[in-house]
N, C-alpha and C positions, 0 to 999 in steps of 0.2 A: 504493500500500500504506500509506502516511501517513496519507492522509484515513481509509482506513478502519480501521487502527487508533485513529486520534481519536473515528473514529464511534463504534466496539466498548468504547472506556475510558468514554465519554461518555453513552453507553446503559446500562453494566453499572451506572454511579456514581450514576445518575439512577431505576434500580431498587432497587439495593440501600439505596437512601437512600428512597424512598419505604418502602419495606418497616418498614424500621429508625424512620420516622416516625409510621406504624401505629401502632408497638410502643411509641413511646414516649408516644403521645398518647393512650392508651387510659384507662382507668377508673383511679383510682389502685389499685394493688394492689403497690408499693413497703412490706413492712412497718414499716422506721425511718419512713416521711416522717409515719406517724402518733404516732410520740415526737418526733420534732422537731416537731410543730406542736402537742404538748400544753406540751412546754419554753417553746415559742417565747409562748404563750398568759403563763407562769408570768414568764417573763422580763421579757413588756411590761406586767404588773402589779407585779413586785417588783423587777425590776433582774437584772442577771447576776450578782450575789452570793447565788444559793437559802440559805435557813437549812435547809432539805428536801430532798429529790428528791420531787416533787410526782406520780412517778407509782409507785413502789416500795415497798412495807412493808417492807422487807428492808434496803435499801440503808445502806453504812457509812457513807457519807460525802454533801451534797448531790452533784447533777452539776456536773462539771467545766466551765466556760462554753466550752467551746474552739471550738461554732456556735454561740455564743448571737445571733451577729448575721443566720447567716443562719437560725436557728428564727424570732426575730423576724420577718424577714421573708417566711417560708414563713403564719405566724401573721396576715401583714397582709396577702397577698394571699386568703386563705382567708376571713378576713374582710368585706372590699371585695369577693371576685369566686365566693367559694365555691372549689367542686373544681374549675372548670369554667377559673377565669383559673390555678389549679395548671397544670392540667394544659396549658393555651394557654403559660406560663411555662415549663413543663419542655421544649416542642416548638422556643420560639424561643430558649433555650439551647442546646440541641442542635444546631442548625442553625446557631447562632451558632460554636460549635466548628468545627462539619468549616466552615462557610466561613473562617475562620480558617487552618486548618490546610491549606486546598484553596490557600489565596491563596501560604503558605508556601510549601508544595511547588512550588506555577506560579515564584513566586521563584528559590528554590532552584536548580530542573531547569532553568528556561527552555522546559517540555515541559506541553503541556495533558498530555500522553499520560502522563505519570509522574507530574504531578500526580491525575490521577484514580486510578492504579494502587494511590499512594498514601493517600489518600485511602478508596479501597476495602476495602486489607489494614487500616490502622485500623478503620475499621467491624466486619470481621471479626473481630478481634482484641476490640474493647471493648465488643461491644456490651452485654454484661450491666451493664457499667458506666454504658454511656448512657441504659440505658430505666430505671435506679432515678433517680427523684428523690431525691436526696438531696445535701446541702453540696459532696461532692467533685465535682460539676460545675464547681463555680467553681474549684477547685482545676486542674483541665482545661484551663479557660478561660485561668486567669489563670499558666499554666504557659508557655501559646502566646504569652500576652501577653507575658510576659517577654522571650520569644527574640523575638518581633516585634520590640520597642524597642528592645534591647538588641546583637543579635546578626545578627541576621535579613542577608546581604549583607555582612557583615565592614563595615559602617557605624560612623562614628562617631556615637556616640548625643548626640542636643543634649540640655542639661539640662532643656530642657521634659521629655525621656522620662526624665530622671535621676528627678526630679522624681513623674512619673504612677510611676514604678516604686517610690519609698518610699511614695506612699500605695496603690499597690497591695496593697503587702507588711501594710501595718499593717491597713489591711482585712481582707485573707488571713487575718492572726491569730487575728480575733474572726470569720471564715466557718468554718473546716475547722482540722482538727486537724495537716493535712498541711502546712500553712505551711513549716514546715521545709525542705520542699523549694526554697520560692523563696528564701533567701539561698543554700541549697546549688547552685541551678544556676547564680548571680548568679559563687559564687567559683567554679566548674567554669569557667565560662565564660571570667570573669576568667584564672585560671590555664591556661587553653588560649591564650590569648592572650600572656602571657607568656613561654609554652614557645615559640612560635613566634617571639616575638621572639631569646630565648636561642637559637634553633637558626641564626640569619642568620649571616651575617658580622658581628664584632665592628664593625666602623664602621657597618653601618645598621641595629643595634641600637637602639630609640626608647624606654626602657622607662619615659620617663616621656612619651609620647606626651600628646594631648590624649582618644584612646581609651582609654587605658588607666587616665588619670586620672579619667575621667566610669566608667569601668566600677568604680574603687575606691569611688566616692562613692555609685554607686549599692548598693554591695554595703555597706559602714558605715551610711548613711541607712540604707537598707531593714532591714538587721538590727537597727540601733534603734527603727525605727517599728514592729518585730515586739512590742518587749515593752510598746507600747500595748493594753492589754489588760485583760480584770478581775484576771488574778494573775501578771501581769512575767514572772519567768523560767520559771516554773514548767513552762508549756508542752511548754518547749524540751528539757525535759528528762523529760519526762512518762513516759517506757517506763524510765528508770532508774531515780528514784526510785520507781516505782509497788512495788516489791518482789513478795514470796513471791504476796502476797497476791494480786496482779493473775490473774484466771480467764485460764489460758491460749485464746488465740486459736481456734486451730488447733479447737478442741471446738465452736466454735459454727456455724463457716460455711465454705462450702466456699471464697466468698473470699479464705479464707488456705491453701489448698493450694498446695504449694510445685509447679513446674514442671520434672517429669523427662525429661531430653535423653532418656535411654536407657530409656525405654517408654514405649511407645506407648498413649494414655489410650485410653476406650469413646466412646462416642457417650452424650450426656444429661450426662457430667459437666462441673464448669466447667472444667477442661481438657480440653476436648474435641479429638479428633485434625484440627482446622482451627488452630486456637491452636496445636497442638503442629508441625505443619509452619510454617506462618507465625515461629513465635519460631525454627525451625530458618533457617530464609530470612532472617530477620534478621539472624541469627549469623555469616552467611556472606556475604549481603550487604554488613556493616558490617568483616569480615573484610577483602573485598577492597577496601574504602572505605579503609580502613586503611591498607592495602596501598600505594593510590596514593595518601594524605596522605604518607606516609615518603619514598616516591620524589620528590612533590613538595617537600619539603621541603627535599632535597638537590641537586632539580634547578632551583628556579624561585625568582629572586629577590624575587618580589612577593608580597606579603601574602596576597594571593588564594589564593596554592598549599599557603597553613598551616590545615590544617582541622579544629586542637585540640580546638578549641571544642567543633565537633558527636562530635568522635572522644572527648571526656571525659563530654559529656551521656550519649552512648550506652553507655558502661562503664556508666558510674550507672545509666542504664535498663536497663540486660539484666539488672547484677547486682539490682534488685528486681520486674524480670517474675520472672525465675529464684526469687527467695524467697518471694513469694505472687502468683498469679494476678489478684488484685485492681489488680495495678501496672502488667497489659498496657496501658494505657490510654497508659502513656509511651512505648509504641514509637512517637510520634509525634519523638522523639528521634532515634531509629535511621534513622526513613524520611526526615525532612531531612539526616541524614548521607550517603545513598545518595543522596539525590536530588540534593546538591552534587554529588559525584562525577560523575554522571550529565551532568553540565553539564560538568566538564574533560575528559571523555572527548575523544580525538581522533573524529572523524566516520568513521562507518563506509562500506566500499565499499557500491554499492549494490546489488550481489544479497547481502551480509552484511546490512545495512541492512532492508531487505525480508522477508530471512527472518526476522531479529530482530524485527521488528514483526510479521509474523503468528503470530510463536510466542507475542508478549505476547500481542497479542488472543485468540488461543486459551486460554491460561490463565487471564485474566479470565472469560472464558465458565463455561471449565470452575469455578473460585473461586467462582465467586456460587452457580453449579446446587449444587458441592459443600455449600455455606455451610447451604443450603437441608436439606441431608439427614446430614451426620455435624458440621456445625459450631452455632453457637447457635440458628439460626433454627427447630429441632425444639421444643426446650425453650420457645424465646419464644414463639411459636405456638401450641403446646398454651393457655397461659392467655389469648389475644385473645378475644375475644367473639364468638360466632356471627351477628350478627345487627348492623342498625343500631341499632335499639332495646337493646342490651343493649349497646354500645361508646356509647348516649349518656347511661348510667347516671355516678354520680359514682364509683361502687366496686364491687366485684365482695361484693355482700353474702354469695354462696353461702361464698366464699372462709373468709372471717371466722365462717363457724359465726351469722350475724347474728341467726336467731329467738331464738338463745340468750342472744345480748348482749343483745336490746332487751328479752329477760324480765328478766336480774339487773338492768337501766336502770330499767325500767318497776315491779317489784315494790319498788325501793327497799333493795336488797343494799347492808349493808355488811361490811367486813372488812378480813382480809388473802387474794387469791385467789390460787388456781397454776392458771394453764394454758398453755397450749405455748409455747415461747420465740418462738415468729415470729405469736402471739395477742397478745402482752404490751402491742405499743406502742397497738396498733387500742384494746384493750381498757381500757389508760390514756386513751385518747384521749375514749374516750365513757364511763367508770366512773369515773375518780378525781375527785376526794379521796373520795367513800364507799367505794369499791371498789382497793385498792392491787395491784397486780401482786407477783409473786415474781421474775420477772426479763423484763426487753425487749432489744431490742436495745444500746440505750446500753451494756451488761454492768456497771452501778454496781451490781455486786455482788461480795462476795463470792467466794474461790475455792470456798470451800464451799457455798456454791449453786449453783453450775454443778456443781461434784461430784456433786450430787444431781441434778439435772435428770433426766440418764439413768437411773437407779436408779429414782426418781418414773416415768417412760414403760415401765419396765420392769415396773413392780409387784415392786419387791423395794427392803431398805434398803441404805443406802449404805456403812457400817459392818457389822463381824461381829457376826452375830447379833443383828443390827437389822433390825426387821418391817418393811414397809411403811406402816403406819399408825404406828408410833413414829417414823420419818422424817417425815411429814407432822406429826405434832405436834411435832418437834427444829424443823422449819422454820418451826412457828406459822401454818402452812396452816388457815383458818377456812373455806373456800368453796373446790369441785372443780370445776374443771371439766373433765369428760374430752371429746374429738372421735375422731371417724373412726369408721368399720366398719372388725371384725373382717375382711378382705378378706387377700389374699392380694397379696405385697408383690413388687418389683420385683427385675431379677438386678445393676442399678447403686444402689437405694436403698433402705434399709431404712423398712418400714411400720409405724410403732407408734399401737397405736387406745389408748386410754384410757378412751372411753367408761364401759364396763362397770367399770373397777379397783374401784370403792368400792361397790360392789353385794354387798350382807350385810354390810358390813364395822362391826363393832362399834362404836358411836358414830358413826357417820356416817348422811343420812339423804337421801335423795333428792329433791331438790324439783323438780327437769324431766327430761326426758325427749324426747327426739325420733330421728329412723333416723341421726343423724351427733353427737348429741353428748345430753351428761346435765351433772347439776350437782347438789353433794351441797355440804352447808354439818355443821360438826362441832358435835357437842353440847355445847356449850360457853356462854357467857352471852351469848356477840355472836351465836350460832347459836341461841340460842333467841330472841330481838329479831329475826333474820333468821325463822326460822319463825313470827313474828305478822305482819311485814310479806307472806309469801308467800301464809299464810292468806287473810289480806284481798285480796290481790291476786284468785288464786282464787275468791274466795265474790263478788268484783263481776262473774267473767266466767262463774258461776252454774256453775262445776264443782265436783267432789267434790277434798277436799283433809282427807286424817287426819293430824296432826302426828306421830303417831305411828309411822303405818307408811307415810307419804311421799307421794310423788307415785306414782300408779298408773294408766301410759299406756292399760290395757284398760278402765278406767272411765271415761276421759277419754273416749275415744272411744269409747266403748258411751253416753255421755249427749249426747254435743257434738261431733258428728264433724267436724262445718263445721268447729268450733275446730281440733281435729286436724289437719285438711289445712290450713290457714292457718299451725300453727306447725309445719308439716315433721313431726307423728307419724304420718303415713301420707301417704303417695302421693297427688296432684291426682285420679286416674282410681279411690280407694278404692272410691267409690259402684258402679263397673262390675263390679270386684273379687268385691264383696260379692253383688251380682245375681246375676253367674255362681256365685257358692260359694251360693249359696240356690236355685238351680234345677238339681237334682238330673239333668236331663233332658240337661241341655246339655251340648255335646260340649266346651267349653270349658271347664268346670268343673275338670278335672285340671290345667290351668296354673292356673285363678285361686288354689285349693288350696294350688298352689305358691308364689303370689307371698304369700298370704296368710301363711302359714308362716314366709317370709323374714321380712316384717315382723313380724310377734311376735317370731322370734327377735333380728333386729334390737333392739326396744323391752326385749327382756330377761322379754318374756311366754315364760317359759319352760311352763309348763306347757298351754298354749293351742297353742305350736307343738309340741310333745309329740304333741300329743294327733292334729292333723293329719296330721302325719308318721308316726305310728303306723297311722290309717286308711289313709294313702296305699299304705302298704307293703305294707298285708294284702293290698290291691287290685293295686299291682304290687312286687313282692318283689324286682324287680332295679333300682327307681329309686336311683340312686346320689347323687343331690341328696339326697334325703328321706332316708337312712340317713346320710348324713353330717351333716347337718343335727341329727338325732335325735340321733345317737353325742353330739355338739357338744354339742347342750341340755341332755342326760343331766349330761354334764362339767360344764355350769357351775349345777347343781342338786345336785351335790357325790355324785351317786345313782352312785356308782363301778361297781357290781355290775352295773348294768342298763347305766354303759356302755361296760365289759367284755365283755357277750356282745355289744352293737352292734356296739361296737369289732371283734370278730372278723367280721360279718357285713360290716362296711364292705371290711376286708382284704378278703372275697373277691369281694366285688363289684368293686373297685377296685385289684386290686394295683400299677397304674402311675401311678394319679394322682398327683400330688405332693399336693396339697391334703387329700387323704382319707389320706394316709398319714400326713402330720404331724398329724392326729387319731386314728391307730389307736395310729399312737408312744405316745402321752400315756394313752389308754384301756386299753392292754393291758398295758404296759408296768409291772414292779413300781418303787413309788417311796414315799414319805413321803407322807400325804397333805396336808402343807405343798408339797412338792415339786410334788407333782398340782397345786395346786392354783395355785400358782405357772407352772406350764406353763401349765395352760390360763387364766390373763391373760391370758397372749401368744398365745393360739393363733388360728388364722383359720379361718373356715368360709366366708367369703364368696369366687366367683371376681371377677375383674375386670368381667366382664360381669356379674353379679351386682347386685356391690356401684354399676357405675355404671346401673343400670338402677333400683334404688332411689330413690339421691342427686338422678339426672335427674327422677322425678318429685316431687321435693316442691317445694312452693310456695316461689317465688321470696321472698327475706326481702324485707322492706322497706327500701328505701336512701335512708335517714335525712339529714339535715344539719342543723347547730346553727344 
């Protein structure tokens, strides 16, 4: 029953780790690693003291250096090796980790079998943590490190490791922002060590040991070679002094949702219910680890039996899984305190033995299958690539909205831009210094621009009796850019399209267009220089462009349709589209009709899909597509009256749909027509299958490198 529990840990470890290497090795689609590699670009021309933040219009203050060293070095592999040695970099990190952490646990346990188990529930636990490139890998890394030298077997560390651990630390400083952790696990450790001496008999008391002298020096060095750094203390202190002003957390990422014992999360969120039993088995685990450090404490005169050490790292770990999700990554803490324990156990009978190992292996089975279906691997899966050719791209361009970036790239946009806070870093990365962001991931902003963020995806102002377009001018927004289809949104995450918000909107003026995103530049003097460069752009790729009344996707594609399909304003298969809607005879014609329809409505050709939906109807009077669709276009052509009586026709066609209901709401519904008009921003007309049967077919962007 041994071996084949070895077999069962050693198989699931060997899967779940290829899976997990998939994920990590894929296309970069991490949205910070493209602000750290524009930082990293700024830092190896001007130093880690910015006069600027080189990718923000907005920002109060330069950025903080706190990765300037590992931006640099994200900025030099990118350089030397493109995306391709990134992404080869981010796989043997990874790998570097769990063999680290695999080597621990074999330590620890004395057990392949508990090494791998371990080894496993990390995986499960961090993987969101492992597939993002970005600085806190080293922070991972060099966590493990610490307790290797340091701790690792109640070892006395020789000052060679005193030694690798102060320059560890000072490195740490200038990688991640998380530094702090390593003098914090130096003195945990330290003072577990202490408390175990305090708890002996007063004569074999040692407390000025040759351990515990080498763990004091390593904890002084290291904390001094912390404030090696561009600004000293500053770091160390960074969340106190940041004040009022600091944009709270919690608004941007689910990475800082806190971890609740007592409910049970859904499946898709980053606490997902695999995280939430796992931190529960931790809890309990480290409970009864506890449990028998006390006993041995009292019972066993050798150093071996005092297990402070890992029983203080673990308080400190749970209490920061417990406060944000983002810290699961340290249950690597928790599981070498189990895994000691696991090694003083006294030996089990062996039909107890037996059954214990086939209950592990059973539950590893079941852990990974689970992993696969309510744990991360739903979430990480959905964005893999279908295909080999599309996992050996550099980036996922569909991702990024990319025909849209490489027009503001390629026309020669300049400004201040806003678009979606997980667009910000991609879109500094290949835009700035012409083109500035309104906020990225770094959050060198303002509280007050995060305040708005949400307001701006809402189409409403941030303050009473503040418009939406006088928010956009308070923020000094020059250049829009909206993403997504009108679609209808999930029951775990809310869906906000943007696209359409500035479509009529007084002073603003349309210069592209495509079925997943637009881009309006404001009338202003940097937006009129922006309107001669787009002109030109335009008139060299021989389409129609009026400064005045914008860009206009039905004439694009009524001149230049090849254009069209090239930047995503219709569909690859338009051409077949068009055939079937032009042969009157064919039985196919009432889908193509349909798809045709979508897409005007999509592009904002409101009166074209009107006009179709309208013929459709006469012809079948109970199509519920084509009457919500209509109601839809009526609503965002401001024609209330006409669609009022849709709006009723939809009701009875529809009474259960949810989709056609929260259009009849809005259509029949007495309200202000700011109100109206305010609803239907937000409103959705497209289904899921819909909205992905569009997206799926436009033409793949092009995936660019510097």
């Amino acid at each position: 029953m041994g071996r084949l529990a070895r077999f069962v840990s050693v198989a699931s470890l060997v899967a779940l780790t290829l899976m997990l290497i998939a994920a990590v090795g894929q296309p970069l689609f991490t949205d910070d690693t493209w602000w750290h590699l524009a930082h990293g670009k700024a830092y190896a021309q001007q130093g880690p003291n910015l006069s600027a933040d080189p990718l923000l219009y907005a920002a109060p203050t330069p950025p903080a250096p706190a990765a300037w060293l590992a931006d640099v070095a994200l900025y030099g592999l990118d350089r030397m090796g493109g995306f391709t040695a990134l992404r080869i970099s981010h796989v043997l990190l990874v790998l570097g980790i769990l063999g680290v952490l695999w080597s621990l646990l074999a330590k620890a346990s004395r057990s392949l079998t508990v090494a791998c188990t371990g080894t496993i529930v990390f995986i499960c636990l961090a993987t969101y943590r492992l597939i993002q490139l970005r600085p806190h890998l080293f922070t991972i890394l060099a966590a493990l490190l610490l307790y290797q030298w340091l701790f690792s077997r109640s070892r006395v560390p020789s000052m060679r490791q005193v030694a690798y651990t102060t320059i560890l630390l000072g490195v740490w400083a200038n990688v991640h922002a998380a530094f702090v952790l390593g003098p914090a696990i130096v003195g945990i450790g330290l003072a577990g060590v202490l408390i175990g001496e305090a708890l002996k008999p007063k004569e074999e008391r040692q407390f000025y040991s040759t351990r515990i002298r080498r763990l004091a020096a390593a904890f002084v060095l290291g904390s001094l070679a912390t404030c090696i750094n561009p600004t000293g203390f500053e770091p160390h202190f960074a969340y106190v002094i940041a004040g009022d002003e600091t944009p709270s957390l919690a608004r941007v990422g689910d990475e800082w949702s806190s971890i609740d014992l007592f409910s049970i999360p859904i499946v898709g969120a980053a606490v997902n219910p695999i995280v939430w039993i796992l931190v529960w088995g931790l809890l309990l685990g480290c409970a009864a680890a506890a449990g028998q450090t006390i006993r041995a404490a009292y019972r066993s005169r050798s150093e071996d039996g005092f297990n402070f050490v890992e029983l203080g790292l673990s308080a400190l770990s749970i209490a920061a899984m417990l406060f944000a999700v983002r810290f699961v990554w340290m249950a690597v803490f928790p599981l070498l305190f189990i895994a000691t324990s696991t090694r003083t156990r006294q030996p089990m009978a062996n039909s107890r033995g037996s059954a214990m190992r086939i209950a592990l292996a059973t539950a590893l089975v079941v852990l990974v299958a689970a992993n696969t279906t309510i744990g991360s691997w739903p979430s990480v899966s959905r964005a893999l690539p279908r295909s080999w050719s599309d996992y050996s791209l550099g980036f996922p361009s569909q991702k990024y909205h990319a025909h849209t970036v490489w027009f503001l790239r390629d026309a020669g946009l300049q400004g201040n831009l806003f678009a979606e806070y997980y667009m910000g870093g991609f879109l500094g990365y290949w835009l700035a210094p012409e083109l500035k962001t309104f906020v990225n991931g770094s959050l060198n902003v303002t509280r007050d621009a995060i305040d708005s963020n949400l307001p701006i995806r809402e189409r409403r102002g941030a303050r009473d009796g503040e418009t939406f377009v006088e928010l956009l001018d308070r923020q000094n927004v020059e250049v829009f850019m909206g993403i997504r289809l009108p679609r209808q949104g999930s029951p775990t995450r809310p869906w906000f399209h943007t696209t359409a918000h500035l479509e009529g909107a007084p002073g603003w003026i349309q210069i592209f267009r495509n079925l997943s995103s637009a881009v309006y530049v404001r009338d202003t003097q940097t937006g009129r220089a922006n309107l001669e460069h787009v002109a030109s752009y335009y008139q060299a790729a021989g389409l129609p462009f009026d400064a005045a009344r914008g860009f206009e996707p039905a004439a694009v594609i009524d001149v230049h349709p090849e254009w069209a399909i090239a930047h995503g304003l219709v569909p690859t298969y338009f051409d077949k589209i068009m055939n079937e809607v032009n042969d009157r005879s064919s039985s196919t014609r009432p889908r193509a009709l349909n798809m045709l329809a979508e897409i005007y409505a999509a592009l904002g050709v409101y009166d074209r899909a009107i006009a179709i939906d309208t013929e459709r109807l006469e012809q079948i009077p109970n199509a519920v597509v084509a009457q919500r669709r209509l109601t839809w276009s009526l609503l965002r052509t401001n024609d209330w009256g006409g669609a009022r009586l849709a709006g009723h026709r939809l009701n009875a066609l529809a009474p259960t749909d949810a989709l056609s209901q929260g259009i009849v709401a809005v259509a029949t519904r007495a309200m202000t027509d700011q109100d109206r008009i305010q609803a239907v921003a937000r409103l959705a007309v497209f289904s899921h299958a819909e909205a992905a049967r569009l997206t799926g077919g436009m033409a793949r962007p092009e995936t660019r490198s510097h």
